[in-house]
MARROFI-706310 format. One record per residue (C-alpha): residue in one letter; x, y, z. Coordinates in steps of 0.1 Angstrom, whole numbers. Layout:
+---------+-------+-------+-------+
| residuo |    xx |    yy |    zz |
+---------+-------+-------+-------+
|       A |     X |     Y |     Z |
...
+---------+-------+-------+-------+
This chain:
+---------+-------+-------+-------+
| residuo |    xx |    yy |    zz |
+---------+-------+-------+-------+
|       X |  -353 | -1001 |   -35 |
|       X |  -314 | -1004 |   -28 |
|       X |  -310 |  -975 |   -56 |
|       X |  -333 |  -950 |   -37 |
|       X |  -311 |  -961 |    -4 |
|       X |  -280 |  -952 |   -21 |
|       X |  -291 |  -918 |   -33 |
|       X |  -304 |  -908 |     4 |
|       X |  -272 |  -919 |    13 |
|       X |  -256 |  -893 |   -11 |
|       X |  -272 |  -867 |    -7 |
|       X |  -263 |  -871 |    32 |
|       X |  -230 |  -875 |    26 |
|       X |  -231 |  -844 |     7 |
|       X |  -257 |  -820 |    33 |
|       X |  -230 |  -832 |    61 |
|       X |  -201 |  -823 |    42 |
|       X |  -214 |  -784 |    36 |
|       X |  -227 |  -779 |    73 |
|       X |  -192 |  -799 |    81 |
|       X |  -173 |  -771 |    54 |
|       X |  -201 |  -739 |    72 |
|       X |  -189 |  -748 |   106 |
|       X |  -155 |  -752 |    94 |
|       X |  -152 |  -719 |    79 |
|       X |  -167 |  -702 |   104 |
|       X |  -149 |  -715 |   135 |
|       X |  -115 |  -707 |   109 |
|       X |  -118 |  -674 |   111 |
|       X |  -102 |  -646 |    90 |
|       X |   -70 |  -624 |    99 |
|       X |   -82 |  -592 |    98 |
|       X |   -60 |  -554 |   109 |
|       X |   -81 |  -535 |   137 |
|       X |   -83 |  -503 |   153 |
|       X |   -88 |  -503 |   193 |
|       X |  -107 |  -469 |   193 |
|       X |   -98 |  -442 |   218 |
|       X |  -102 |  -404 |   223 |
|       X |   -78 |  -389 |   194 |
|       X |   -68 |  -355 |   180 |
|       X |   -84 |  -349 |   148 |
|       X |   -69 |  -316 |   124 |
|       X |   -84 |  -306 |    93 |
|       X |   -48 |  -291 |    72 |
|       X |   -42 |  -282 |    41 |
|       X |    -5 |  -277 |    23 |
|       X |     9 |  -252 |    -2 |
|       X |    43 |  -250 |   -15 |
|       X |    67 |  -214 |    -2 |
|       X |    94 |  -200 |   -10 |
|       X |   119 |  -187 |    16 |
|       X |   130 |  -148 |     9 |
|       X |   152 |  -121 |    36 |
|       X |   137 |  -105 |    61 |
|       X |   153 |   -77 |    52 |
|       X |   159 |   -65 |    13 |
|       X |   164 |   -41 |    -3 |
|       X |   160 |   -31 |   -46 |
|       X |   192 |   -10 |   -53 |
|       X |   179 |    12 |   -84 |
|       X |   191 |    36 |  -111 |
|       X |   184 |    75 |  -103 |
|       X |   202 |    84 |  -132 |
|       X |   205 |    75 |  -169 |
|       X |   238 |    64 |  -182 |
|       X |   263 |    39 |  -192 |
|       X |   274 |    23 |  -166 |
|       X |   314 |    25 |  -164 |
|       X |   323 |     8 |  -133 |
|       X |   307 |   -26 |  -114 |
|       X |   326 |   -32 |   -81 |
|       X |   302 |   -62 |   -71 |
|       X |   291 |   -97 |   -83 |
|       X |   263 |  -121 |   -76 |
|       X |   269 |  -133 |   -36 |
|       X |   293 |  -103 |   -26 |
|       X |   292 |   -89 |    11 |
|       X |   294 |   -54 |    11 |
|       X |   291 |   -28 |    38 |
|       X |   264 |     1 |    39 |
|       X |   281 |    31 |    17 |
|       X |   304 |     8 |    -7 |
|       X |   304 |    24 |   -41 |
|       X |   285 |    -6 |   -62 |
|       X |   286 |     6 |   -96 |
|       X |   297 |    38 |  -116 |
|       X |   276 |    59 |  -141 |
|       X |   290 |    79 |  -167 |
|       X |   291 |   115 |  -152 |
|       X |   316 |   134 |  -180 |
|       X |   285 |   155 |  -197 |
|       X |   275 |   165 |  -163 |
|       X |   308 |   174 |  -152 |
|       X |   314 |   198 |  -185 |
|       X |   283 |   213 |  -173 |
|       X |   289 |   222 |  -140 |
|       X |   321 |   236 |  -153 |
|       X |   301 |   260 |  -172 |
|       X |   278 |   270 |  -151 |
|       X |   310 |   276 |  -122 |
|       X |   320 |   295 |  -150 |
|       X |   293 |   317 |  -150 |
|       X |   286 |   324 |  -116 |
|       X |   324 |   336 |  -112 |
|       X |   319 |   357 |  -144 |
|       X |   287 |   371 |  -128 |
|       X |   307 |   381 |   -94 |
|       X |   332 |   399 |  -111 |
|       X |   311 |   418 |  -131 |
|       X |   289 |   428 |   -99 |
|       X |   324 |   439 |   -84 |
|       X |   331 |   459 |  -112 |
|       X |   294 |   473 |  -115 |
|       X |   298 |   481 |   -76 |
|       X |   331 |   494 |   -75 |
|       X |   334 |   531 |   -56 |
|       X |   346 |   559 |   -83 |
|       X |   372 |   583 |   -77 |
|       X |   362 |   618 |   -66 |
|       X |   382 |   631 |   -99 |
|       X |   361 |   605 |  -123 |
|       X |   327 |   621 |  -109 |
|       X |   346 |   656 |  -110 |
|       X |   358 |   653 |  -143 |
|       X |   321 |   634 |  -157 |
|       X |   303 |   666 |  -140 |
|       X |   327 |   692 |  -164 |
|       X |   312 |   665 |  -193 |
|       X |   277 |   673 |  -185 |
|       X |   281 |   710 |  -182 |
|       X |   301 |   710 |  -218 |
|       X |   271 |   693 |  -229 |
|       X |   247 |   713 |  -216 |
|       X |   262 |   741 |  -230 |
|       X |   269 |   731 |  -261 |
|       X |   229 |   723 |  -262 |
|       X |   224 |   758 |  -259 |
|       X |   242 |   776 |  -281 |
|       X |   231 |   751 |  -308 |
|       X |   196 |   758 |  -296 |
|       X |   200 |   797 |  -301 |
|       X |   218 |   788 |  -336 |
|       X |   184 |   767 |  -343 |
|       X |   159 |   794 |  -336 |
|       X |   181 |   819 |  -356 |
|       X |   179 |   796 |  -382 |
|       X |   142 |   789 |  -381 |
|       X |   137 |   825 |  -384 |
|       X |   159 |   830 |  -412 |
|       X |   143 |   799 |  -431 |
|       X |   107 |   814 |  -425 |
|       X |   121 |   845 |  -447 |
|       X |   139 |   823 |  -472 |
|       X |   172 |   839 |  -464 |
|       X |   184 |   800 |  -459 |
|       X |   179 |   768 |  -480 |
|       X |   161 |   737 |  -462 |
|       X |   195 |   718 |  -464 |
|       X |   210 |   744 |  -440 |
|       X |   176 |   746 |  -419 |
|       X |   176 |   708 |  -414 |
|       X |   215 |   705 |  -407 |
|       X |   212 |   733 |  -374 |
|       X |   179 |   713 |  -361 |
|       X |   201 |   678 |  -364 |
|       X |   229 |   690 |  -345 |
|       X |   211 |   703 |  -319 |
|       X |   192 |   669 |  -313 |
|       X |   226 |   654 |  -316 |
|       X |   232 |   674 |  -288 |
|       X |   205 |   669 |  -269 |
|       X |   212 |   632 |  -268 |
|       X |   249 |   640 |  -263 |
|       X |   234 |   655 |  -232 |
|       X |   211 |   630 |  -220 |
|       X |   242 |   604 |  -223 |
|       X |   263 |   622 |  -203 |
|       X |   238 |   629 |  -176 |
|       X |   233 |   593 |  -175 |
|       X |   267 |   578 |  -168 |
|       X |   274 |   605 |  -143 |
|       X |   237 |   590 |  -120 |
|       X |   256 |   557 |  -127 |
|       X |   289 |   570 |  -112 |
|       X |   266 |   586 |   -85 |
|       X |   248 |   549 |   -80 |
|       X |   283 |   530 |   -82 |
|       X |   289 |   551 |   -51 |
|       X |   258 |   545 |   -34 |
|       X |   243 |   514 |   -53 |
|       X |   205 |   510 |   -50 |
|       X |   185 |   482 |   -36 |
|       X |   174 |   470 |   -70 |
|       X |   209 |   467 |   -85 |
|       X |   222 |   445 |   -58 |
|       X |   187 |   423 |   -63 |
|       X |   195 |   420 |  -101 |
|       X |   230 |   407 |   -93 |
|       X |   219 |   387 |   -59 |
|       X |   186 |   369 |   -83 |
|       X |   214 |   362 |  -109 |
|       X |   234 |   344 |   -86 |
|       X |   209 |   324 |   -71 |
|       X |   195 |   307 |  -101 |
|       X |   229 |   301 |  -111 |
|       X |   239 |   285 |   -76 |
|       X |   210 |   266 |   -79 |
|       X |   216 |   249 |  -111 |
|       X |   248 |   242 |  -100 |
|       X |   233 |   219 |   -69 |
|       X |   213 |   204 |   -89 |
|       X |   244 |   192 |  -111 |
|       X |   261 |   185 |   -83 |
|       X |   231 |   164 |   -70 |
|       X |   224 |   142 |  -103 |
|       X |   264 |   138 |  -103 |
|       X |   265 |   120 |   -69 |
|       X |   238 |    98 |   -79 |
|       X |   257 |    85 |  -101 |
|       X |   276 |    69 |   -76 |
|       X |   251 |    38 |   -64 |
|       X |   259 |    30 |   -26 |
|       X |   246 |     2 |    -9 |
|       X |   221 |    13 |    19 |
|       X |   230 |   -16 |    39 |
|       X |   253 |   -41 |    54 |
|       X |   242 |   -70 |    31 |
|       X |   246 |   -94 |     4 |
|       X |   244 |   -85 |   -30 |
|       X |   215 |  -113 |   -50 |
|       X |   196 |  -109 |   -85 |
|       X |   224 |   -87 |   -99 |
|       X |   206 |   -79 |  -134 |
|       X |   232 |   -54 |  -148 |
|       X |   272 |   -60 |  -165 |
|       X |   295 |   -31 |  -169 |
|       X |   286 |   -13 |  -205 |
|       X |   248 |   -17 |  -201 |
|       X |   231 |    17 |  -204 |
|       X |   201 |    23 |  -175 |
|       X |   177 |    45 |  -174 |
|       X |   162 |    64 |  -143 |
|       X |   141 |    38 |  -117 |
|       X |   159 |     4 |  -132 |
|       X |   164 |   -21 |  -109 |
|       X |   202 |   -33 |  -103 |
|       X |   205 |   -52 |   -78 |
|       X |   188 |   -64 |   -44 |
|       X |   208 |   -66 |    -7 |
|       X |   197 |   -88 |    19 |
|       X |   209 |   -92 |    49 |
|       X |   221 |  -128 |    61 |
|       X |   207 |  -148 |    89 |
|       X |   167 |  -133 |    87 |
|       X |   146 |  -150 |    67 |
|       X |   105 |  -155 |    59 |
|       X |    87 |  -180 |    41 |
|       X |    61 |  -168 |    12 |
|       X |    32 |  -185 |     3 |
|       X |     5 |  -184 |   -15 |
|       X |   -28 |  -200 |    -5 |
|       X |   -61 |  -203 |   -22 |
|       X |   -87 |  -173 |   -20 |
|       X |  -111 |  -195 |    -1 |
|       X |   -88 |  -206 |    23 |
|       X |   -74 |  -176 |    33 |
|       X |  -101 |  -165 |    63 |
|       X |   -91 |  -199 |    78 |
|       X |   -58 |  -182 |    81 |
|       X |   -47 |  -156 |   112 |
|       X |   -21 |  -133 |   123 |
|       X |    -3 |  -156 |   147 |
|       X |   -10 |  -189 |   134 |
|       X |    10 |  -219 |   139 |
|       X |    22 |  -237 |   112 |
|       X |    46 |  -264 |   101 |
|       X |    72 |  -258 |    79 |
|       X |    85 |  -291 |    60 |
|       X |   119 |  -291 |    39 |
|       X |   127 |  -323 |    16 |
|       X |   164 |  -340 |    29 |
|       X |   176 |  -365 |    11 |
|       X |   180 |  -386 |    41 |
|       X |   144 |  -375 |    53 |
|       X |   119 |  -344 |    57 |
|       X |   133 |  -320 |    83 |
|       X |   101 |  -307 |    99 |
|       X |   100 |  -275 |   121 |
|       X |    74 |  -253 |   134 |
|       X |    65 |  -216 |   123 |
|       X |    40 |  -184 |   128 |
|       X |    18 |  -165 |   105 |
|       X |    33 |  -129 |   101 |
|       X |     9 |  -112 |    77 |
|       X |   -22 |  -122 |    53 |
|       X |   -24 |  -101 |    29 |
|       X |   -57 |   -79 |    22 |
|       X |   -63 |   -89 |   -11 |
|       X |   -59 |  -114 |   -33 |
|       X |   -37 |  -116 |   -70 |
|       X |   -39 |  -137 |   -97 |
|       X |   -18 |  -169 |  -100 |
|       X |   -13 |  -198 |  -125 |
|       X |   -14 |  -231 |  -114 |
|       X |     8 |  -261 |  -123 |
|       X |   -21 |  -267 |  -146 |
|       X |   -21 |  -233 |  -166 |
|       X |   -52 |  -222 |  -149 |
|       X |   -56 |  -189 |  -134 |
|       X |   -62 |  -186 |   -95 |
|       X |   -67 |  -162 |   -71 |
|       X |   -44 |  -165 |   -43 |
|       X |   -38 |  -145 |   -14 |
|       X |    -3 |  -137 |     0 |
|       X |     5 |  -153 |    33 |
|       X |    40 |  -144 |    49 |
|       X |    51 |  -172 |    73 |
|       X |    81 |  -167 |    99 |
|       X |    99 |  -201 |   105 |
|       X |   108 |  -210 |   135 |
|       X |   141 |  -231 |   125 |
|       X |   167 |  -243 |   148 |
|       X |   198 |  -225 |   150 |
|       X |   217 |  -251 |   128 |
|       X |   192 |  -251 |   100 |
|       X |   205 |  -228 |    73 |
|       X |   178 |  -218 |    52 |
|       X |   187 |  -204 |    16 |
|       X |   167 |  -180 |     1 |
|       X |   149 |  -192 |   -31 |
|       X |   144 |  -224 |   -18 |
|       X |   111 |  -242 |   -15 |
|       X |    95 |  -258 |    11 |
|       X |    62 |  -270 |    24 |
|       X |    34 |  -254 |    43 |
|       X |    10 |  -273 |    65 |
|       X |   -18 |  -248 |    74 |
|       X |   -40 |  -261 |   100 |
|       X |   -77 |  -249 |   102 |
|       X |   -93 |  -266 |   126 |
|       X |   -91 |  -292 |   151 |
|       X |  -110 |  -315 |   176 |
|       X |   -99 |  -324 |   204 |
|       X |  -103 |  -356 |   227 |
|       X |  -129 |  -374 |   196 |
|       X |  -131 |  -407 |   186 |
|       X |  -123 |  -411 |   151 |
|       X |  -115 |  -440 |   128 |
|       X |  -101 |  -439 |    88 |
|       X |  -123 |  -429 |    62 |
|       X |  -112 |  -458 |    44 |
|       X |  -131 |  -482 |    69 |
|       X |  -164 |  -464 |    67 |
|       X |  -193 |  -481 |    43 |
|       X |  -230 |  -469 |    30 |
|       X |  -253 |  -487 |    49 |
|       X |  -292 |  -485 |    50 |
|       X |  -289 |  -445 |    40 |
|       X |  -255 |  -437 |    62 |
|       X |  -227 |  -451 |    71 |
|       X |  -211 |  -484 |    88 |
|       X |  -181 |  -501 |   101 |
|       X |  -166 |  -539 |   104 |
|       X |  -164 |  -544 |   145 |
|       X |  -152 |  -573 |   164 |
|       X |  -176 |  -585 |   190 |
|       X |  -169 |  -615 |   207 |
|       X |  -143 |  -623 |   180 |
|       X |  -170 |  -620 |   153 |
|       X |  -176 |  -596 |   128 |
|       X |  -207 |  -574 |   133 |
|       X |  -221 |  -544 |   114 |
|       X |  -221 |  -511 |   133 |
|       X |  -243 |  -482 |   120 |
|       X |  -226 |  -450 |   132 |
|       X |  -233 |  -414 |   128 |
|       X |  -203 |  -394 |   113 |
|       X |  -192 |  -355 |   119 |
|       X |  -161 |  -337 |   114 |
|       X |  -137 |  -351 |    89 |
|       X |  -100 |  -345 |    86 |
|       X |   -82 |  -352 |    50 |
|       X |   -76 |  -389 |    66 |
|       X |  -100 |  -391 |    95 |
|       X |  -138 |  -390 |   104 |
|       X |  -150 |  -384 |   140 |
|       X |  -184 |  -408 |   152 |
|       X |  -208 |  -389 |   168 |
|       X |  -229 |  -423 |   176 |
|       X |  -223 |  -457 |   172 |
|       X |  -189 |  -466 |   188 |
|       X |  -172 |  -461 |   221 |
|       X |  -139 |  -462 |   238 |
|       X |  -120 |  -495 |   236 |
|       X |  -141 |  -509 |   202 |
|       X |  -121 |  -529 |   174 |
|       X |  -127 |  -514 |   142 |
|       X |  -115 |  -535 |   111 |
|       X |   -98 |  -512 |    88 |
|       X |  -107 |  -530 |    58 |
|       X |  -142 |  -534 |    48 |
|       X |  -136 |  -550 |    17 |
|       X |  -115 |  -578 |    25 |
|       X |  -121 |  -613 |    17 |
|       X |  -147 |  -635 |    31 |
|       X |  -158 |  -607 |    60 |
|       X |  -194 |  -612 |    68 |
|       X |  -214 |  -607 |   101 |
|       X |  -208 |  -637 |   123 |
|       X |  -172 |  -644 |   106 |
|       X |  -148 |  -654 |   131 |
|       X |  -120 |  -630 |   131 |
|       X |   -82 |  -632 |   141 |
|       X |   -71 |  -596 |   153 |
|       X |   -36 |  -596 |   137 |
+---------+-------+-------+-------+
């Protein structure tokens, strides 16, 4: 009997001690981080890495082949609009234009000389020529016909019949000559239209190949187009180029844009006119200033990723909106924080407090300073945040951390 006694006893001792350690724990309480919920801003953003590039460039190219045998600029020179930059090799050119010159003052001398008015005494004394000639032509066409006759009786051999019909087409050629450079004495005097033509068509094609030397000689002077800074100078003095190589680029200081490229699927998200935020790495901390879409670009081009996976990307061209002491460098890179869309005036609470219960979703709230499930009815999510449609109003404590230690419904909890 006194042993059953002393077990009741135990077994009291012991239910009094765990209601005593229940209550205890209980009434303890837990410190726990809350959330007082109110109406909040949510964005949905997404970032990409740019590059900053000039406003204003320009690609300074070869229009000529040749060695190049002058550079006047370096890598980060100022130069003004119409400096020489570099030198091609114009000699060969040169030699021909020479020749051609040449030419064309040969030409003109020659259509002086063709065009040059006779003397009355040259014409007088090339008209006596002609009659001598035409004379002569007849007497050794008589001599011809007596001979002809003579030959048809065999009074003459064939030597002596052949030898009076050659000299009298000797003369008739002798003749023809003559009759010829005197209508070229009269034409000297009087030149026709066709003579100057010959001489004026001559001339032309000659002055025109001379431009064109001319031409292909001054481009071998490279200018600058524009006041600017010479950048990505690809060429040294010696290097031969050919026609449409690339030199050099020229931008001009102070204007600058930020290039990025953003995924193919997140490009219609993306508007002329768009705000953006522009975020540079300090080593002190992130400099963060605001910007506007320029352009989008139409279509998309293939990129690799960091991973060595091709992706399509479309061109976005961002203008920063940087204070007047930032100096932005071109090259650099820089972060671009697109945002897509936004809500406005929401309740919202961390993603990281929300938990699956009974086939959605629930958070920790503090009611009474007790825990308590709270079913709630999720919508639009940012990359942090998730807006509740149902299930929580303004003013609510929301514990951030679902998961920690010893929460339950009915816990005690000390808002920290």
């Amino acid at each position: 009997m006194r042993t059953v006694k002393r077990k009741i006893l135990i077994v009291s001792i012991i239910l009094i001690a765990l209601v005593g350690t229940f209550f205890y724990e209980n009434n303890r309480g837990i410190d726990a981080e809350v959330l007082k919920v109110q109406p909040v801003t949510v964005t949905r953003t997404f970032k990409e890495e740019g590059q900053v590039i000039p406003a204003v460039e320009y690609s300074v190219h070869s229009l000529q082949a040749g060695e190049i045998v002058k550079l006047n600029v370096e890598e980060g020179q100022q130069v003004k609009a119409g400096d020489i930059l570099a030198l091609l090799n114009s000699k060969e050119l040169e030699f021909q234009l020479k020749q051609l010159q040449a030419e064309l003052k040969s030409l003109r001398g020659e259509e002086a000389k063709a065009f040059q008015k006779p003397l009355d005494s040259e014409i007088k004394s090339q008209e006596l020529l002609v009659e001598q000639a035409r004379h002569d032509l007849t007497i050794l066409e008589n001599d011809f016909k007596r001979m002809e006759k003579l030959y048809s009786e065999g009074a003459v051999t064939l030597k002596e019949y052949e030898n009076a019909r050659n000299m009298m087409e000797t003369a008739k050629i002798n003749l023809q000559r003559q009759q010829e450079a005197l209508k070229l004495l009269y034409e000297s005097r009087n030149p026709t239209g066709e003579s100057r033509q010959y001489y004026s068509g001559r001339a032309e094609a000659l002055q025109s190949q001379i431009d064109l030397l001319k031409y292909r000689i001054e481009r071998c002077r490279i200018t600058s187009p524009v006041d600017g800074i010479v950048a990505d100078l690809t060429v040294k003095q010696g290097d031969v180029v050919n026609p449409g190589s690339r030199l050099m680029k020229i931008f001009q200081k102070g204007e600058y844009l930020v290039e990025v490229f953003v995924p193919a699927d997140s490009a219609p998200d993306i508007a002329d006119g768009m705000k953006v935020k522009l975020i540079q790495e300090r080593k002190s901390e992130n400099l963060i200033f605001d910007g506007v879409v320029e352009k989008v670009a139409p279509t998309a081009v293939e990129k690799i990723s960091s991973l060595g996976l091709e992706e399509q990307r479309v061109k976005v061209t961002v203008k920063p909106l940087a204070p007047q002491n930032l100096q932005l460098i071109p090259g650099t890179v820089l972060d671009v924080e697109f945002t897509t869309d936004k809500r406005e005036g929401v309740l919202a609470v961390p993603k990281t407090a929300l938990f699956p219960y009974e086939n959605g979703d629930a958070v920790w709230v503090v009611e009474g300073k007790r825990a308590k499930v709270r079913p709630v009815k999720t919508g639009f999510e940012s990359e942090s945040l998730a807006v509740i449609e149902e299930g929580l109003k303004k003013g609510d404590l929301v514990i951030l951390n679902p998961q920690l230690a010893g929460l339950k419904e009915g816990r005690k909890i000390r808002v920290k």
